[in-house]
N, C-alpha and C positions, 0 to 999 in steps of 0.2 A: 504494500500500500504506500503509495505517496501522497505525503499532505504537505502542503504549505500554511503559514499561521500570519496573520497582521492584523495591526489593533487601531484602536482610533479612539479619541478620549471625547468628552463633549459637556459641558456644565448644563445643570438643568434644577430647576425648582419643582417639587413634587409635596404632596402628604396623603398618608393612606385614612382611608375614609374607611367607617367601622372598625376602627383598630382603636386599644386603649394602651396608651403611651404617647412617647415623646413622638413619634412621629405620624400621628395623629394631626401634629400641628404644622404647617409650612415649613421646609426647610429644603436646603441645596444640597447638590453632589457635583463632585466632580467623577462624573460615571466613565468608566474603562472596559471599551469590547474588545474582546479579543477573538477573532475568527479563526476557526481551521476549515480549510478543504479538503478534499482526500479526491482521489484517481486508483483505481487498482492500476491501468497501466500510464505512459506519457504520452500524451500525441505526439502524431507520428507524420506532418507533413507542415508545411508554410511556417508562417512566420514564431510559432508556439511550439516548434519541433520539439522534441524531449522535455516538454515541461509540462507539468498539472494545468497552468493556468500564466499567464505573465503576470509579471508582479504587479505592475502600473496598470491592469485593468483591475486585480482583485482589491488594491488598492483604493481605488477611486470608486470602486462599488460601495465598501466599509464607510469609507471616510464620508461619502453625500449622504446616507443613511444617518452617521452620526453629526452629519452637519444638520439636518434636519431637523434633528432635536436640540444643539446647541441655543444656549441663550433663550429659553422660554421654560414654560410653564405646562409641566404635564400635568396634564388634568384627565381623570375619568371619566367617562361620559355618564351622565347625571346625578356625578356627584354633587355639582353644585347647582345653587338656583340660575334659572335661565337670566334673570334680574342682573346676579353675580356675574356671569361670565361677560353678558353685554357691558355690565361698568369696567371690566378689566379690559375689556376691548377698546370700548370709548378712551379709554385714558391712554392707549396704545401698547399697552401687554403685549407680547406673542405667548398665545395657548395653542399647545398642541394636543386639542381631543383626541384622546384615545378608546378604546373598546372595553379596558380590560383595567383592573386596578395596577397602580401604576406599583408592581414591585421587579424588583431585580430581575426574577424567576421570567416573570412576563414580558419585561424585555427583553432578554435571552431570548427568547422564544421567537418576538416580534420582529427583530435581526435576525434572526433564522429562517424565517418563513419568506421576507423579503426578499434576501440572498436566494433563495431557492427559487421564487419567483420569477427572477431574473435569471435565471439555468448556471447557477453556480453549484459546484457538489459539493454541502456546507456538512462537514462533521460533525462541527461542534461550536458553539456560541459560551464563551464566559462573557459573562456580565457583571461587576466588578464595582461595587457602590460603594466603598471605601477600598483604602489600601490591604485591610482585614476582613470582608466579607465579600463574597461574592458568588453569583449563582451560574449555573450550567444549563444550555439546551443542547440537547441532540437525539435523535428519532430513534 
């Protein structure tokens, strides 16, 4: 099996809803993905000859993913009041609604499915919410 791995960092403001704790309440990360691919063999013609994938596209696929998220506000989808999101928009916020409660685990996932979306052969997704925790996707 060959795999290749690259990562890409991205700040973000989130809080989990229904949860009792500290993070219950508003608070940031600086979130860390780390991707693997895998190939059982290497292509075998043009400009990708013997490799999984080029660096500089696997690259550029992570990186806009986690640019996408940078610099805003993950939010759940109804979590908050419809009232709420409209004031944080008026004042000029970037929210980025999502489907799913915003935890580590669920991003992991949410990079992975993307990545796959886009026909890359994703092994494995860490999702990394501090320097000491961090979660795993892979099928």
């Amino acid at each position: 099996m060959y795999c290749l791995q690259t990562e890409a960092a991205f700040d973000s403001a989130h809080f989990l809803t229904d949860y009792y704790g500290k993070c219950e309440n508003l608070h940031g990360h600086r979130w860390r993905v780390v991707v693997t691919i895998a190939q059982e063999s290497l292509q075998t013609e043009g400009t990708m000859k013997d490799m999984v994938l080029d660096f500089g596209v696997f690259k550029k696929a992570v990186r806009a993913l986690a640019d996408s998220l940078d610099h805003t506000f993950l939010v759940e989808e109804g979590s908050l009041k419809e009232a709420t999101v409209a004031a944080l928009e008026d004042e000029g916020f970037s929210l980025t609604i999502l489907p799913f409660r915003t935890t580590a685990e669920n991003l992991a996932r949410w990079f992975f499915d993307q990545l796959v979306a886009q026909g890359l052969p994703v092994l494995e997704v860490e999702c990394d919410e501090t320097p000491n925790n961090r979660a795993f996707y892979r099928e």
